[in-house]
MARMITI-652829 format. One record per atom (N, C-alpha, C, CB): residue in one letter; x, y, z. Coordinates in steps of 0.1 Angstrom, whole numbers, plus 2048, in hexadecimal, padded with zeros to 3 digits. Glycine has a CB too. Layout:
BEGIN
aXYZ...
***
This chain:
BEGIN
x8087F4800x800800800x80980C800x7F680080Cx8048137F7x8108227F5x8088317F7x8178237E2x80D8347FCx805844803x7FE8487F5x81385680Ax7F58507F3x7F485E7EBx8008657EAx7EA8697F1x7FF8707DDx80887B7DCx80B8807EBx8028867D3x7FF88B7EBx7FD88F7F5x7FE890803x7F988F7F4x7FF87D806x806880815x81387C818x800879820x81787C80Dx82687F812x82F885815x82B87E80Fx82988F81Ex82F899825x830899834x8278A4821x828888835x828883844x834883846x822876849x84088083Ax84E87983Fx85588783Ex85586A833x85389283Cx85989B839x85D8A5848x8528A282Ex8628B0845x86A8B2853x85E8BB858x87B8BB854x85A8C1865x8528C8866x8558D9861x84F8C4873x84A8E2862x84D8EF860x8548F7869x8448F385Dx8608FF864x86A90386Dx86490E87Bx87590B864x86D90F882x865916890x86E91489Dx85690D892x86A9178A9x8709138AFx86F9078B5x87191A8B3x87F9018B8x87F8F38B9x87D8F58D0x8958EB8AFx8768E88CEx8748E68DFx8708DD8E0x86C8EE8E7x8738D98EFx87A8C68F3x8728BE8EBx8798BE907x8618BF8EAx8598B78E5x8598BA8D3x84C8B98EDx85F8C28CEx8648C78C1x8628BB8B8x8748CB8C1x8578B48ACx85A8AC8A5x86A8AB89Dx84F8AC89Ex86B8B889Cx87D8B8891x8868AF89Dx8898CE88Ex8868AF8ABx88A8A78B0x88D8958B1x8888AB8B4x8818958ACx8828868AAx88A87E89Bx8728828AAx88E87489Ex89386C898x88B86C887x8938608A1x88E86E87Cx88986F86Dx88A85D86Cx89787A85Fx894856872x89084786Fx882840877x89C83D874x880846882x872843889x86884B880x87184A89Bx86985687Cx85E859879x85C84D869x85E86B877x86284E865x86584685Ax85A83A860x877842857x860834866x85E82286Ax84B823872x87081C87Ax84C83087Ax83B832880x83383386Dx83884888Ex83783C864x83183C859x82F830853x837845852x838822857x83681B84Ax832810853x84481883Fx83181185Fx82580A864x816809864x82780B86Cx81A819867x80981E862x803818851x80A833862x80E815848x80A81383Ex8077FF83Dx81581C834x80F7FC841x80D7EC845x8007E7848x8147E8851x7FB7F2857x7EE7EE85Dx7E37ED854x7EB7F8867x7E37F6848x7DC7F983Ex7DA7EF836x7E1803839x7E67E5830x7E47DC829x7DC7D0829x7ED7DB828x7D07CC81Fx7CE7C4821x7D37B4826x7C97C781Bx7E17B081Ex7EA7A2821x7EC7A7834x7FF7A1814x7F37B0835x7F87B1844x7EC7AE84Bx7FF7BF849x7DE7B584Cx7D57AF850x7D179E851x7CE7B684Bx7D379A844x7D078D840x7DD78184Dx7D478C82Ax7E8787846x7EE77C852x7EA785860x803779851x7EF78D861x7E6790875x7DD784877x7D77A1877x7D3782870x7C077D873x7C776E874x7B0781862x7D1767865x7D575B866x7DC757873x7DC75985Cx7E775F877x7EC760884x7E675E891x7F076A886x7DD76688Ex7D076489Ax7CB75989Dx7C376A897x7C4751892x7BA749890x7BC73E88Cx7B374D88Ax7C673D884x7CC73187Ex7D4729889x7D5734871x7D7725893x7DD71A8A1x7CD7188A6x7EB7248B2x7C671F8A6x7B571C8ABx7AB7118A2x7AB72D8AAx7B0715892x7AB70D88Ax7B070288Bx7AB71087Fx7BC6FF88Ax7C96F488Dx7C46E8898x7DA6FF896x7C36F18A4x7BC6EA8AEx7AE6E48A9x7BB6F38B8x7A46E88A5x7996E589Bx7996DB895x7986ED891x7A16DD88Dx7A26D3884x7AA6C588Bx7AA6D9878x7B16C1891x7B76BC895x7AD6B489Ex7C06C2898x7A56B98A5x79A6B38AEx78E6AD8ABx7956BA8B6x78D6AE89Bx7876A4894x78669A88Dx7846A6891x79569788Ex79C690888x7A768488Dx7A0699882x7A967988Bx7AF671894x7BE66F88Cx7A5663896x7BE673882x7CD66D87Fx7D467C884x7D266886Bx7E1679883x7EF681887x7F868287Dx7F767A894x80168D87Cx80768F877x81668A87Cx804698875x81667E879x823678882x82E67887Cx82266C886x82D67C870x83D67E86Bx84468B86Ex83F67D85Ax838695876x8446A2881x8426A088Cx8426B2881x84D6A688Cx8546A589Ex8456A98AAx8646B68A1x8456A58AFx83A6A18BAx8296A08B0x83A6B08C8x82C69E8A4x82069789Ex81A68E8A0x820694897x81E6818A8x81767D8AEx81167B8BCx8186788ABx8106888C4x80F68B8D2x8036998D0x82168F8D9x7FD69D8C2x7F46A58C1x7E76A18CCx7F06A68B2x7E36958CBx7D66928D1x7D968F8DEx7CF6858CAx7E468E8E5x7E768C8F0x7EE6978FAx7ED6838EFx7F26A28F7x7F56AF8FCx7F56B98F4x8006B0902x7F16C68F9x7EB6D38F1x7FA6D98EDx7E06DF8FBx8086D58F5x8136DA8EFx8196D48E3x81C6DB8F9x8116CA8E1x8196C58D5x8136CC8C7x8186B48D4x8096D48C8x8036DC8BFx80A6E48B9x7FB6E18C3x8106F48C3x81A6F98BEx8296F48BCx81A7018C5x8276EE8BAx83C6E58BAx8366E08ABx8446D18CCx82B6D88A5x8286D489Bx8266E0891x81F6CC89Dx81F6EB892x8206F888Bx82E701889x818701893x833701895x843701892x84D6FB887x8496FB89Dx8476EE88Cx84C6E887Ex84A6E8871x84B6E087Ex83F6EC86Fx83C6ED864x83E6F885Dx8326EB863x839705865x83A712867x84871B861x837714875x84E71086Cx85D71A86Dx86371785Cx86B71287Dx85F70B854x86870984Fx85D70D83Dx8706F9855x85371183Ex84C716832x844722838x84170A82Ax837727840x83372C843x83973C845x830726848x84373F84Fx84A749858x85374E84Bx853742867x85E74A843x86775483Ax85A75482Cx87B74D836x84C74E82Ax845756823x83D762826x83D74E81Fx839765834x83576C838x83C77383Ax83176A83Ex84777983Fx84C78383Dx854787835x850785845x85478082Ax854783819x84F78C812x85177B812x83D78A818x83278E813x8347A0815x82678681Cx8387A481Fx83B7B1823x84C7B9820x8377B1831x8527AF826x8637B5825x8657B1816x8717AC831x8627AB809x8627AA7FFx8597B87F5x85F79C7FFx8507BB7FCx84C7CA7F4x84B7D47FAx83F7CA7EEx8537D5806x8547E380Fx85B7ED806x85E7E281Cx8677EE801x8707F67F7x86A7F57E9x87F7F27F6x8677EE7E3x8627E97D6x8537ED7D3x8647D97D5x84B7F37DBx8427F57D9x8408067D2x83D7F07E6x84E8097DBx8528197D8x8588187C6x86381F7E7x85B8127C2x85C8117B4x85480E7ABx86280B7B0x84C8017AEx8408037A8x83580E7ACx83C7F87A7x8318157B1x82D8227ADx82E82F7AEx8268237AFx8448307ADx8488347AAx84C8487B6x84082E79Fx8498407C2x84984C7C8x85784E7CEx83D84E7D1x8618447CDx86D84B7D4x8748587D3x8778447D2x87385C7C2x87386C7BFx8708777CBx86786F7B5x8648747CAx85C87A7D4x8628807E0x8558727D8x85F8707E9x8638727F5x8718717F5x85D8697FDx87C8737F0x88A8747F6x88C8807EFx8968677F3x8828867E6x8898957E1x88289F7EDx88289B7CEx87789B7F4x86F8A57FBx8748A280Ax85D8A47F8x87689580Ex87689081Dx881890823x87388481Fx884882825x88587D82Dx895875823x876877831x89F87282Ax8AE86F825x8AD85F820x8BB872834x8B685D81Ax8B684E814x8B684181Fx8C684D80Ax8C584582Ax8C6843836x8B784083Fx8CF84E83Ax8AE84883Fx8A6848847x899841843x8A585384Bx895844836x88B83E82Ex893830831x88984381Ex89B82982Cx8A081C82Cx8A181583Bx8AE81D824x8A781C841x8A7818853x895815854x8AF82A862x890820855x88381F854x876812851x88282684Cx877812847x87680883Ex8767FA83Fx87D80A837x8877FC848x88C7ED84Fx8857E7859x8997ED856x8847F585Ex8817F3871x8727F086Ex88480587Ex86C7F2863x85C7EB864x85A7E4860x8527F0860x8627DD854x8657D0850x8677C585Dx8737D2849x8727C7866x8727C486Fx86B7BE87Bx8757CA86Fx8647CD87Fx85B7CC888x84E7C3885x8587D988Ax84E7C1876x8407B8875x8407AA876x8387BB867x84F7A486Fx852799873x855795885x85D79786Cx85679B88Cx85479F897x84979E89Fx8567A7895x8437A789Bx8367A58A4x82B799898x82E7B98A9x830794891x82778A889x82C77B895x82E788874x83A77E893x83D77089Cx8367718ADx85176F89Dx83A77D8B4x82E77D8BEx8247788BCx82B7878C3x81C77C8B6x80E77B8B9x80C7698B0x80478B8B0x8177648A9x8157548ABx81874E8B3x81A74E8A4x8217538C1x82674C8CBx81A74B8D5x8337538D2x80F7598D5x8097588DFx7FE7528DAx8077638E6x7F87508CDx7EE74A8C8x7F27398CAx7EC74F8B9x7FF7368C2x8017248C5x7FD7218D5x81571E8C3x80872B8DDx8077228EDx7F77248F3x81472A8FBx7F072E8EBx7E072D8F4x7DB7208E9x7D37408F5x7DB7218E1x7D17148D8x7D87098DDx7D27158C3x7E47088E2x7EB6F58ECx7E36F88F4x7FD6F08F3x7E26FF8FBx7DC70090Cx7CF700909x7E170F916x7CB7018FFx7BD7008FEx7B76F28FFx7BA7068F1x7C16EE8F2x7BB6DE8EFx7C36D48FBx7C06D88DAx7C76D7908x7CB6D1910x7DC6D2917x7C86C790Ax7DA6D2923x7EC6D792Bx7F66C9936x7E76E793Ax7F06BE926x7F66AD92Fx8036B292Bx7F0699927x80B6AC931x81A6AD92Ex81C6A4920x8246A693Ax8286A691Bx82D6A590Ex83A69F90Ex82E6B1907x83B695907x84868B901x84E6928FBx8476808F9x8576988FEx86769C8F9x86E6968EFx87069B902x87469D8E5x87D6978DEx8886878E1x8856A28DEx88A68A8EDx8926818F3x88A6758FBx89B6898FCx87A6778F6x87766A901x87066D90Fx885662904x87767A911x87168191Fx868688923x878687925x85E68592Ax85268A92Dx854699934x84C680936x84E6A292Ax8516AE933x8456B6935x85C6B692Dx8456BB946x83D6BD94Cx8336C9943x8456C1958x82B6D0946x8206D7942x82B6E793Fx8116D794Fx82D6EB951x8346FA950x83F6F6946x83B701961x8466EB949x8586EC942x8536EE92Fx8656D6946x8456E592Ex8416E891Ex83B6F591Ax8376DE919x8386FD922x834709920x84171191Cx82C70F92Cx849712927x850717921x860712918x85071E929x861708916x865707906x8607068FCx86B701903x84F70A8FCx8497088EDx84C7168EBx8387028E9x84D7278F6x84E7328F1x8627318EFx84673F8FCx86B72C8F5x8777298F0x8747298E4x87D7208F4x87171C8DEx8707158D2x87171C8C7x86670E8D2x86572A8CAx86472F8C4x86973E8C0x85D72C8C6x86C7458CBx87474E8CBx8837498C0x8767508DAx88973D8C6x8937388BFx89773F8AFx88F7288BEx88973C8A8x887742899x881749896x88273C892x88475689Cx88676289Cx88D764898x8857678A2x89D761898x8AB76588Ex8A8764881x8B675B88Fx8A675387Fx8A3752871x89675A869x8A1745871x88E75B86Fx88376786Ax889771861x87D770877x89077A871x89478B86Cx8A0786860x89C79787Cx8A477A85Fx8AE778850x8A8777847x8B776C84Dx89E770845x89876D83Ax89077C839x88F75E839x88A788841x88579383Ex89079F838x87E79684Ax89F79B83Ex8A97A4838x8AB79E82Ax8B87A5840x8A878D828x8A978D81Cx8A079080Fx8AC78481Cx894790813x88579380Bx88D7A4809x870791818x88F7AC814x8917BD810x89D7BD809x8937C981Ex8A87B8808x8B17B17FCx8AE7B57ECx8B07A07FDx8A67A77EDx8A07A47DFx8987AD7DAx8997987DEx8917B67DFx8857C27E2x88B7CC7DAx8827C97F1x8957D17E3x8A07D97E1x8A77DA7D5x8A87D77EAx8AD7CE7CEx8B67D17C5x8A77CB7B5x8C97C67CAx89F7C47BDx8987BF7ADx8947CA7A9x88A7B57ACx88A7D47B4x8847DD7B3x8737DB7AEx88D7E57ADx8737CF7B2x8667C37ABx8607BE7BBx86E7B279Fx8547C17BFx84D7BA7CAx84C7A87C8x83D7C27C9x8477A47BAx8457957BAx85478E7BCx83C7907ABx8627987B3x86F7907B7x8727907C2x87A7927B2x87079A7D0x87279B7D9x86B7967E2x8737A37DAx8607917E0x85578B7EDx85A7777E3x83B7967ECx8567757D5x85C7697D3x86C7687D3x8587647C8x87676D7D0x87E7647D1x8847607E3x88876A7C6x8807697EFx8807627FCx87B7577FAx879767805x86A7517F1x8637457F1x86E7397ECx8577477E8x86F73E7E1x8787357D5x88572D7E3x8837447C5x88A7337E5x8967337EEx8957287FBx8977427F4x88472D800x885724809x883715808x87F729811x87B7137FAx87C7097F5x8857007EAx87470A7F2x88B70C7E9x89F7057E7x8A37017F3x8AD7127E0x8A57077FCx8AD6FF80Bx8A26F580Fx8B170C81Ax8986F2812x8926E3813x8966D980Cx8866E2810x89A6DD7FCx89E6D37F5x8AA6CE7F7x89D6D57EAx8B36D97FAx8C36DA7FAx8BF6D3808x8CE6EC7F8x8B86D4817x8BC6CC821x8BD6B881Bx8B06D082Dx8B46B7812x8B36A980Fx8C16A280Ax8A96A8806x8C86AA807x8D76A8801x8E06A380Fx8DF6BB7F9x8E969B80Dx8F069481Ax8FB6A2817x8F767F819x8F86AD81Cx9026BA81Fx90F6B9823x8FF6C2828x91A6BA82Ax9236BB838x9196C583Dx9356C0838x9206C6850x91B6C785Ax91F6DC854x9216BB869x9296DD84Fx9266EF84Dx91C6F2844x9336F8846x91D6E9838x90D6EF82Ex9026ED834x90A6E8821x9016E683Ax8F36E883Ex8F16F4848x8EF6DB844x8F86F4850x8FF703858x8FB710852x910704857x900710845x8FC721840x8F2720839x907729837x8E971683Bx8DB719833x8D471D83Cx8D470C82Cx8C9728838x8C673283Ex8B772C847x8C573E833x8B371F840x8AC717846x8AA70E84Fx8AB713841x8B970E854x8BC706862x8BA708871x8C9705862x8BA715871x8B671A87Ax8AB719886x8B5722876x8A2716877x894710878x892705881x89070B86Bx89B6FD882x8956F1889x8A46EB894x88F6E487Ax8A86FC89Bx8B26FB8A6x8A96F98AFx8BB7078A9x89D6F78B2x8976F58BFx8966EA8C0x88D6F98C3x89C6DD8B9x8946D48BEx8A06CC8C8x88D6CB8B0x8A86D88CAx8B46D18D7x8AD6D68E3x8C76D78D7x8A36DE8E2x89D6E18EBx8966D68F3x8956E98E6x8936CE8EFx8856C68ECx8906BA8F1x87B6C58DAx89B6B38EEx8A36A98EFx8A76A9902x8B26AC8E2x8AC69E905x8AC69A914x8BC68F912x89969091Ax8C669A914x8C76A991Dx8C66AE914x8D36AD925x8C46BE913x8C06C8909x8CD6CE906x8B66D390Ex8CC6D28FAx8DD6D98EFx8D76E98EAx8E26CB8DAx8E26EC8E8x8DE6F88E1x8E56FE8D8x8DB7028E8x8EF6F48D6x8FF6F88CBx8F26FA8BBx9116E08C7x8E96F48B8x8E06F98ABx8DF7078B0x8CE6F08A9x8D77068BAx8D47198B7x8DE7208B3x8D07238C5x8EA7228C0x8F372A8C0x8F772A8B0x8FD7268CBx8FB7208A5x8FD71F89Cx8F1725893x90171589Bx8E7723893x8DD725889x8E073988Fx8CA71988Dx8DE73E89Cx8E174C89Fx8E7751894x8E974D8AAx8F274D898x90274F88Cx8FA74F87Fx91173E88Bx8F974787Dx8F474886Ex8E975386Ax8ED73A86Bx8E3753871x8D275786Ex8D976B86Dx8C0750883x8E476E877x8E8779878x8F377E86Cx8EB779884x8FB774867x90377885Ax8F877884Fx91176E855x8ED76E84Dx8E676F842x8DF784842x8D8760844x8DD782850x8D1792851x8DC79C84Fx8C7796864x8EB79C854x8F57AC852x8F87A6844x9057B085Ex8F87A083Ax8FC79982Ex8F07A4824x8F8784831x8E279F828x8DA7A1822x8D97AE823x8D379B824x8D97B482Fx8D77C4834x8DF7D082Ax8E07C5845x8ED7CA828x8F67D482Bx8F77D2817x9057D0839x8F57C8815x8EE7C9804x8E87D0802x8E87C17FEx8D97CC807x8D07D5807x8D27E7803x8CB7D2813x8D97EB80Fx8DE7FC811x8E47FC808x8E680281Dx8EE7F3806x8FA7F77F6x8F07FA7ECx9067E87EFx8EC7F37E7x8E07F07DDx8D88007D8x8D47E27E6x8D28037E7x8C580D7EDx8D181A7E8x8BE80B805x8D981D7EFx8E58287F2x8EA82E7E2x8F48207FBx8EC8217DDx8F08297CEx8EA82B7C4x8F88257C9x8DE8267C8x8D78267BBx8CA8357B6x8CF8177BCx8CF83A7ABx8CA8417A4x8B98487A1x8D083C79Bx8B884F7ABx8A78537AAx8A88617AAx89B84D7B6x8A386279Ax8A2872793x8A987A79Bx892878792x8A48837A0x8AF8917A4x8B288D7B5x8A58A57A3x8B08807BBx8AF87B7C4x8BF87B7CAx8A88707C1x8C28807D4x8CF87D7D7x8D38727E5x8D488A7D9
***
């Protein structure tokens, strides 16, 4: 969704005067930036669409699942759905983390910049506003923030739809029965965990955004990608390639879950998930910084 002409003067500096403590010229041009392109997000019908899915979709899950007697037992606690409500979110995880989550925040960090080209208002706003630096920081930081608070509001939706459909304790990776509290809180671990990998694959979608200058190459080729590293996991890798695929990350929790519990995946998938995002970032700006818009400096 792209402003009118006309209000794009939200991002511009205010009218001169005297400056005092509460002074808008005081504030940060990348906040105002990033409050503007939130306000434009809220607006969008997709961002709405996953919100509502986010919401509702672990409720349906549950739903569906309670009318039904088979299991999904080829994922990890797939077959412990009908027998504890935590095996619900750990099964969405799984599935989630590794198709669902870097489409979704494709959907947005893939046409955040690119949207400004196709209709064409960067002119505009960097001849009248607001600095390249700050539009772009901007930009990020809402990119960001939505993968962000998208993943919240799946952490709190999964763990109420388990607790819904029941709070028996849950068989662990390892065989070990683990108590109700101890599964509460590693199903929000679990999940927090892939959050790294998220904000990579969202520095990567603003990447591809950035330099195609095309919304569908930038919201698909994140898609394309993640369905090249599923394929590429099926390959007998060494233990580093599989390492720098940006997909691995995805499924560091399940040392969580193992008896005794590890965490050498995370710490590694971390590492990773953070060269892929200053990798993608700092392209991105190169890309954004030099490139040529009319009398645009």
């Amino acid at each position: 969704m792209t402003l009118a002409a006309d209000q794009w003067p939200a991002y511009a500096e205010p009218a001169a005067g005297p400056a005092g403590p509460s002074d808008p010229r005081q504030r940060s041009g990348t906040l105002v930036v990033w409050r503007l392109e939130l306000a434009k997000l809220r607006g969008q019908w997709r961002v709405r669409a996953i919100a509502l899915m986010c919401l509702v979709g672990p409720f349906v899950i549950v739903a569906g699942l309670n009318v039904q007697s088979a299991t999904p037992g080829d994922t990890a606690f797939g077959q412990w759905v009908h027998t504890s409500g935590f095996a619900i979110p750990m099964v969405i995880l799984g599935f989630g983390g590794q198709w669902l989550l870097p489409v979704g925040t494709a959907v947005v960090a893939g046409d955040i910049f690119s949207s400004e080209d196709h209709f064409g208002t960067w002119k505009t706003i960097l001849t009248r506003s607001r600095s390249r630096g700050e539009l772009f920081a901007g930009k990020f930081l809402a990119a960001l923030t939505f993968a962000t608070a998208t993943m919240v509001l799946l952490i709190i939706t999964d763990l109420l739809a388990g607790l819904l459909a029941g709070t028996q304790p849950v068989v662990g990776l390892g065989g070990q029965l683990v108590t109700a509290s101890h599964a509460t809180e590693l199903v929000v671990v679990s999940w927090l965990s892939v959050i790294p990998p998220v904000l990579g694959f969202t520095a990567l979608a603003i990447f591809t955004s950035v330099a195609s200058r095309n919304s569908a190459v930038g919201i698909g080729v994140p898609v394309v990608l993640t369905l090249a590293f599923q394929v590429v996991t099926l390959i007998a890798l060494p233990a580093w390639g599989q390492q720098v695929l940006l997909s691995t990350p995805f499924t560091a929790w399940h040392g969580f879950w193992e008896q005794p519990a590890y965490v050498g995946p995370f710490l590694y998938g971390l590492l990773t998930s953070a060269v892929w995002f200053t990798l993608c970032s700092a392209a991105a700006w190169l890309v954004f910084r030099r490139r040529t818009i009319g009398g645009a400096s």
